[in-house]
C-alpha positions in Angstrom: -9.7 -20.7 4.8 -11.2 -18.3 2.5 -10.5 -14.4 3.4 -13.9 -13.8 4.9 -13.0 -16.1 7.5 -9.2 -15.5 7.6 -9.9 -12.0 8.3 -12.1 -13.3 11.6 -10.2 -16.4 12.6 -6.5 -15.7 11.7 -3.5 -14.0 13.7 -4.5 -14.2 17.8 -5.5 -17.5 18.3 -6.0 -18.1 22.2 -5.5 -21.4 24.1 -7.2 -22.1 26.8 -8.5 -19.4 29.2 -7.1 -16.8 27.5 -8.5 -13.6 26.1 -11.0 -14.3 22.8 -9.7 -10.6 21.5 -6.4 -9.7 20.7 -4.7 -8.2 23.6 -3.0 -4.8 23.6 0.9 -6.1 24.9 0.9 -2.1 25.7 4.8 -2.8 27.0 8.5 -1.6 25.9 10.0 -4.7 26.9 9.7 -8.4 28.0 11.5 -10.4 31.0 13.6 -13.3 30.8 15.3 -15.2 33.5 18.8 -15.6 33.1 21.4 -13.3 30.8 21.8 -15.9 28.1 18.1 -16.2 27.3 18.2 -12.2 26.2 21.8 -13.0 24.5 20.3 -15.4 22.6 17.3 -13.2 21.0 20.3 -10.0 20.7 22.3 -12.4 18.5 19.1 -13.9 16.2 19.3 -17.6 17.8 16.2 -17.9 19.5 13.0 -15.6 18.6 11.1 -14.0 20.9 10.6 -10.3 22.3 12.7 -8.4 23.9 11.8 -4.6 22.9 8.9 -3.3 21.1 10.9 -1.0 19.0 11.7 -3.9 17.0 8.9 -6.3 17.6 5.7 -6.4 19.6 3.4 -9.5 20.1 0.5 -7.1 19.5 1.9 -6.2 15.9 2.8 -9.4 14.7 -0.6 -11.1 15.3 -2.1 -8.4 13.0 0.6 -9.0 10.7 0.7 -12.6 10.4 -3.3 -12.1 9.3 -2.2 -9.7 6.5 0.3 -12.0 5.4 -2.2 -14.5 5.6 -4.7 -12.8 3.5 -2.4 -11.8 0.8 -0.7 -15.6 0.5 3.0 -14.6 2.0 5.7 -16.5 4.2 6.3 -12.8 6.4 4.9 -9.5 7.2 5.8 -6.7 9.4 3.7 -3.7 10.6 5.4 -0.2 10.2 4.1 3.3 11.6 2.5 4.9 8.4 2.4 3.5 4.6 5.3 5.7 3.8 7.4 3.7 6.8 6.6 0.6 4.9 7.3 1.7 1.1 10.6 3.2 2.3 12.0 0.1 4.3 10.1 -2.5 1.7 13.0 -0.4 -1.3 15.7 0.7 1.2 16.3 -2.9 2.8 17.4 -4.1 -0.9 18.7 -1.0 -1.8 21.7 1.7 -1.0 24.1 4.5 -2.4 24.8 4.1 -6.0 21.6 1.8 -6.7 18.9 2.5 -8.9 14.9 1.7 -8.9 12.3 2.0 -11.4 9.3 3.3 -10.8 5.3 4.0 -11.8 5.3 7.4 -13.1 1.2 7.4 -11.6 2.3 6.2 -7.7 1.1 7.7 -5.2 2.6 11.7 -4.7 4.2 10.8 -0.9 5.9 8.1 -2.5 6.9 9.6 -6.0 8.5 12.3 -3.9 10.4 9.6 -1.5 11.8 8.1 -4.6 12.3 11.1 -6.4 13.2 13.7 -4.0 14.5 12.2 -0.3 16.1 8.7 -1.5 17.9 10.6 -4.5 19.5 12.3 -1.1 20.7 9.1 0.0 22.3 8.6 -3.9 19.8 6.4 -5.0 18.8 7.1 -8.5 15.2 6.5 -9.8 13.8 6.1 -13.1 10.2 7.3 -13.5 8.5 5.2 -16.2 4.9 5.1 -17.8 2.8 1.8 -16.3 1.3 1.6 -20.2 4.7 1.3 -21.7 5.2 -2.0 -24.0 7.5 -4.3 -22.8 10.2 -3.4 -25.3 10.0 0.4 -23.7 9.9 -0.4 -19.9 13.0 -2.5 -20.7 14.9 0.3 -21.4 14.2 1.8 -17.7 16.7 -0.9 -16.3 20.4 -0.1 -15.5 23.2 -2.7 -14.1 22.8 -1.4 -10.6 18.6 -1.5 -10.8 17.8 -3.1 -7.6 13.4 -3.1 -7.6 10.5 -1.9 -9.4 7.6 0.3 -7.7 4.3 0.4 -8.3 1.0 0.4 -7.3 -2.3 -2.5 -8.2 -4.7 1.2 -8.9 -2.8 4.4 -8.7 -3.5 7.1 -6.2 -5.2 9.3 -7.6 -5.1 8.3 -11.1 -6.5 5.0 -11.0 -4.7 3.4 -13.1 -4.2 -0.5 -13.1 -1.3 -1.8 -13.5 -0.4 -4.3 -15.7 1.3 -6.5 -12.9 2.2 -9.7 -15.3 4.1 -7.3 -17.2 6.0 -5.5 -15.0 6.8 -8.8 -13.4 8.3 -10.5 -16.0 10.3 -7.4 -17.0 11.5 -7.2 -13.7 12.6 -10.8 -13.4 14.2 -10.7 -16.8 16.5 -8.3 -14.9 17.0 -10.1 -11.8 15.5 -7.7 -9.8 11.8 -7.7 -7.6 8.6 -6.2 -8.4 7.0 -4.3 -4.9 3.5 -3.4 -5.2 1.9 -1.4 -3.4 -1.6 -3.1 -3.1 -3.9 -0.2 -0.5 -6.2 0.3 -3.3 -7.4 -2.8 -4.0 -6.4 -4.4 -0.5 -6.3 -8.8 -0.3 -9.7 -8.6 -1.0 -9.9 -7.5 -4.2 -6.1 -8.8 -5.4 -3.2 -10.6 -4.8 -0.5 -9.3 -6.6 1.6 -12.5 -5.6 -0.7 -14.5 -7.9 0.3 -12.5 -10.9 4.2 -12.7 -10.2 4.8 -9.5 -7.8 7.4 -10.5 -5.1 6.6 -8.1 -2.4 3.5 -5.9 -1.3 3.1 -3.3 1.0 -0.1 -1.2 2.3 -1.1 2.1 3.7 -3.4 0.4 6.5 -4.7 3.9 7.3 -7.0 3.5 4.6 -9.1 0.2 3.7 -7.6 -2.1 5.9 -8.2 0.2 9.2 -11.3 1.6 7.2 -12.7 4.3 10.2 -9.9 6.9 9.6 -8.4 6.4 13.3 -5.0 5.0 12.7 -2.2 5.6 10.9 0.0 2.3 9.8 1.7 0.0 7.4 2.7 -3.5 6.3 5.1 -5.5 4.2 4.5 -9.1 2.9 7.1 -11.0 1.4 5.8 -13.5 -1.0 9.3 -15.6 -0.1 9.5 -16.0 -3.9 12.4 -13.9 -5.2 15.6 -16.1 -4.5 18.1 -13.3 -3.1 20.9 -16.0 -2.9 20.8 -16.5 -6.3 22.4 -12.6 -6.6 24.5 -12.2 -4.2 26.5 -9.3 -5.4 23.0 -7.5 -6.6 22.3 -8.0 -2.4 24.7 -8.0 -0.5 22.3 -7.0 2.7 21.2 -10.0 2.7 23.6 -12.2 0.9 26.7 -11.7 2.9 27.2 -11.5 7.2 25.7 -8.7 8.5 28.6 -7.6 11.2 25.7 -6.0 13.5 24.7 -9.1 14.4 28.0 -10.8 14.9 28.1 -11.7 10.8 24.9 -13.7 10.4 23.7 -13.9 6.6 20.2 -13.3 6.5 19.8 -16.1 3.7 21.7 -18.7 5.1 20.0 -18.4 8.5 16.3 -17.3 7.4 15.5 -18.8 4.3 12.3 -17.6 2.9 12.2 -15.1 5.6 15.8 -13.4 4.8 13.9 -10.3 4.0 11.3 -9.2 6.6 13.7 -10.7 9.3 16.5 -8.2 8.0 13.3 -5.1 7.4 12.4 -5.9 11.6 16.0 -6.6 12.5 18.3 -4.2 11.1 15.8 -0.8 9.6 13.3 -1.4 13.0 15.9 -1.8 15.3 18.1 1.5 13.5 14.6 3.7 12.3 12.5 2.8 14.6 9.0 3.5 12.7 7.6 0.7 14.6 3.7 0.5 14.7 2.0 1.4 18.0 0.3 -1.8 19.6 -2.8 0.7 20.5 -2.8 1.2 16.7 -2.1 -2.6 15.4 -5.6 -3.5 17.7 -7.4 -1.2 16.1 -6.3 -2.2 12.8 -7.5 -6.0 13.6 -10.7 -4.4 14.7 -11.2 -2.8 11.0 -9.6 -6.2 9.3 -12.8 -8.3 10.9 -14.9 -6.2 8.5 -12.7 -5.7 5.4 -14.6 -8.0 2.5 -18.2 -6.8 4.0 -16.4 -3.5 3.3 -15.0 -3.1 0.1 -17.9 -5.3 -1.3 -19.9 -2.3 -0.3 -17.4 0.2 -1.5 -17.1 -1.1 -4.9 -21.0 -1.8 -5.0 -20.9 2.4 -4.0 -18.3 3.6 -6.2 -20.1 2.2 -9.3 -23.4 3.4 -8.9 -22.2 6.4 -8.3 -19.6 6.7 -11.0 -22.4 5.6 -13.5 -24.2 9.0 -11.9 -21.2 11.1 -12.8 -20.7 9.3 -16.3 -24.4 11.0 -17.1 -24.1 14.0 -15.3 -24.2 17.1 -17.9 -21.7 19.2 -16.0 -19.1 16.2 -15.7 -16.3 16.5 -18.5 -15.2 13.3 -17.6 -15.0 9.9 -15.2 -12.4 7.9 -14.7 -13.3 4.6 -12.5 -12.4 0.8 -13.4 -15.4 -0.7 -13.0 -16.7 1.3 -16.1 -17.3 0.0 -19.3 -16.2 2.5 -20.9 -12.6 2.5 -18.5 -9.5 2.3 -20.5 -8.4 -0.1 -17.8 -11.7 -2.3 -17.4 -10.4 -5.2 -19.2 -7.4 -4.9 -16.9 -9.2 -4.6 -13.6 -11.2 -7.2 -15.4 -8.5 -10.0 -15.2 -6.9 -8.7 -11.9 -9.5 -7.5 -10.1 -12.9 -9.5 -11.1 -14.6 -8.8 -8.3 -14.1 -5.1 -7.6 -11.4 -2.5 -7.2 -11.8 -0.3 -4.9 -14.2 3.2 -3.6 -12.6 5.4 -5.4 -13.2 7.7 -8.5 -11.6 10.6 -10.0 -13.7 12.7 -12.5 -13.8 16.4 -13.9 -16.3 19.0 -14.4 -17.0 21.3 -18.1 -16.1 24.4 -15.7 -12.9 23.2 -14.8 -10.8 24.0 -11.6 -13.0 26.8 -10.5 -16.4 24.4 -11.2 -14.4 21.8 -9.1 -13.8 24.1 -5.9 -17.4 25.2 -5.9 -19.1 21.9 -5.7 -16.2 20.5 -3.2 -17.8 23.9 -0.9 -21.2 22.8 -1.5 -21.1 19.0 -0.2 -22.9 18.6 3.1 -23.0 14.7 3.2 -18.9 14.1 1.3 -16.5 15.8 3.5 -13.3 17.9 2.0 -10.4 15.9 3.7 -6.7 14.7 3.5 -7.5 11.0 3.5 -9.3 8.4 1.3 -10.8 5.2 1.4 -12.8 4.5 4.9 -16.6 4.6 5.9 -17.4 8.0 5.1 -17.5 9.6 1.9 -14.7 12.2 1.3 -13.5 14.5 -1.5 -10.0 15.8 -2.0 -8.5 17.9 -5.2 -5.3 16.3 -5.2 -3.4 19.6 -7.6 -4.2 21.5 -4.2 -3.5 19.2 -1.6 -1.8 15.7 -2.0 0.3 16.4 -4.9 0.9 20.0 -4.6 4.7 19.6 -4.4 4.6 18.4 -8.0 5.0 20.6 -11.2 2.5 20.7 -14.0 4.9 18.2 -16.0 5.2 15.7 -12.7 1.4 15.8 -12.5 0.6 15.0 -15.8 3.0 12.0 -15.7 1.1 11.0 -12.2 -2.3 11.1 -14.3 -3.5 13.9 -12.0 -5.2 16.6 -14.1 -5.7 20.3 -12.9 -9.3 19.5 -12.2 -9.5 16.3 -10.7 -11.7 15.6 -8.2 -11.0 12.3 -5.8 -14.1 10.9 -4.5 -13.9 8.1 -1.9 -16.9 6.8 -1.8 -17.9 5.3 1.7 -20.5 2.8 3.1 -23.4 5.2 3.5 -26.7 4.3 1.5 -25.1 5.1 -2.0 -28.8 6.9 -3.0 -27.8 9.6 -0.4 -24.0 10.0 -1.5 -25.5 10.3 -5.2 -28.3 13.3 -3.8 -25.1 15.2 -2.1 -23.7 15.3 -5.4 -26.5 16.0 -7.1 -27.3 18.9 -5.5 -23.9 20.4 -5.2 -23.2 20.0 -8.9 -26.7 22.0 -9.4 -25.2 25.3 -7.6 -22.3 25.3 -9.7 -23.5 28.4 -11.8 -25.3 29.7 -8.9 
């Protein structure tokens, strides 16, 4: 099926007389009629539910259709993006390992890398996505377990060269995770281009109305863990939790989403409410009409700001003039995503001011859903960072994210216009 309809047709599919929707299985646990049935799903023999902590029918319906869209053989849902980008690294990884990482990720998850996992001794090297080859090579250490990134940076929007990081990561045995929110299935498929695992934020594009929070891994089922065994032993050798069953022996393609749900849900517990997973299948119904908008939006209006005599300058992939069109080009023919970062000739000060002066764009934490919304990252997202970490994240003093929504893009282009023109006022 083609993603318009997989985003309709896949996940819930209901037999006869059941509901057409999705149900909300809003339970903690599930019934079974004798003591050896539940034995069975404790010790990984037979699958089925037994506690929503660790998996909920709810969930995996929504999850199968994300796998489905982005071409995997597994998917989970987690609470929040961060959920997922911390299990997607810590179920390969533990003390004494090492990742590598896009210096231009997203701040939450430069600082989980950087800051919080360095607590749990695993070292992380912070690279540049434009590096050549011969430079990102130098990144990798023995103990290198994965490689971070993102398809278009939050907030810098850059796009990343995913063939190359790829191959540089397979040279070294080790997987390339990508996180893929920006773009979302629609836009990409970072498995196509030789990424091994993906993860989303579904609080942005995916849910697309700003009301829940959530996650997701896929696993593409194309890294061969078993071919490593001392680089993962997690899922290489008998996990003695679960009376010594070796996730790759026993799971095959699905070793590594069955150990994420089965050992990091069951221990963590950043399981996605139900409530929240219908919701999200709610948003995913609409997701292409969506970001065909969006990126129809975004470049009108970054073609505005290109022009504009108070903008310094605009950064956006679908413009010509983009160090990153030819890029987004081959990855990403048919748009990238809503959002656009730019700067005004007054700097920070300038920025504030127009940000006061939008009635239509609202001044809020979060990106990428139906309304228009503005953020200046320095301030807000990324304010833990230094002025060295923010230039390596791309994020300039005055940048200005601008998600552009759904709304008639004429109107989003009048609210800007008439808050740039009180700049000096």
């Amino acid at each position: 099926m083609k993603k318009e309809t997989i985003c309709i047709q896949s996940g819930w599919k209901p037999k006869n007389g059941e509901p057409r929707i999705l149900p909300i299985y809003q339970s903690t646990t599930y019934k079974y009629e004798t003591s050896e049935q539940m034995g069975r799903l404790f010790d990984l023999e037979e699958s089925g539910y037994f506690y929503t902590r660790l998996q909920n029918p709810t969930n995996d319906f929504v999850a199968q259709k994300i796998c489905e869209l982005e071409g995997g053989v597994a998917a989970m849902l987690t609470s929040s993006g961060q959920a997922a980008n911390y299990y997607a690294v810590f179920n390969i990884c533990e003390c004494g390992d090492h990742v590598v990482m896009s210096s231009t990720i997203y701040g939450g998850t430069f600082n989980l890398l950087t800051v919080t996992m360095k607590k749990m001794g695993i070292a992380c090297t912070v690279v540049d996505p434009d590096l050549p080859e011969e430079e990102l090579r130098k990144a990798f250490r023995p103990n290198t377990k994965c490689v971070m990134a993102e398809t278009i940076a939050n907030p810098a929007l850059v796009v990343l060269d995913i063939e190359k990081f790829a191959r540089v990561a397979h040279e070294h045995q080790v997987p390339l995770i990508v996180d893929n929110t920006f773009a979302t299935p629609i836009n990409c498929n970072p498995f196509e281009w030789g990424a091994d695992i993906v993860t989303h934020s579904t609080t942005k594009y995916m849910d697309g109305h700003a009301m829940t929070v959530g996650g997701a891994i896929v696993d593409s089922g194309n890294f061969d863990w078993s071919l490593y065994p001392d680089k993962y032993p997690g899922l290489c050798t008998p996990d003695d939790s679960y009376h010594g069953v070796t996730y790759t022996e026993k799971f095959g393609k699905a070793a590594y989403i069955t150990k994420a749900t089965s050992q990091l849900m069951r221990d963590l517990g950043s399981i996605q409410a139900p409530q929240n997973a219908f919701l999200l299948n709610v948003g995913l119904e609409t997701l292409p009409l969506r970001m065909e908008r969006h990126c129809f939006n975004a470049q009108k209006t970054a073609e505005f700001l290109e022009n504009h005599d108070q903008v310094a300058w605009v950064n956006y992939p679908g413009l010509k003039s983009n160090q990153y069109y030819e890029l987004a080009k081959k990855y990403m023919p048919n748009g990238t995503c809503g959002v656009i970062s730019f700067g005004l000739k007054g700097g920070r000060k300038a920025a504030e001011k127009m940000m006061d002066e939008l009635k239509l764009a609202a001044i809020v934490t979060h990106v990428a859903d139906a309304r228009t919304c503005v953020l200046h990252p320095a301030s807000h997202t990324h304010r833990q960072m230094n002025d060295e970490q923010l230039k390596e994240a791309g994020v300039a003093p005055d940048l200005i994210r601008l998600s552009v929504g759904i709304e008639n893009v004429e109107d989003i282009i009048k609210d800007l216009e008439q808050a740039l023109s009180k700049i000096d006022s």
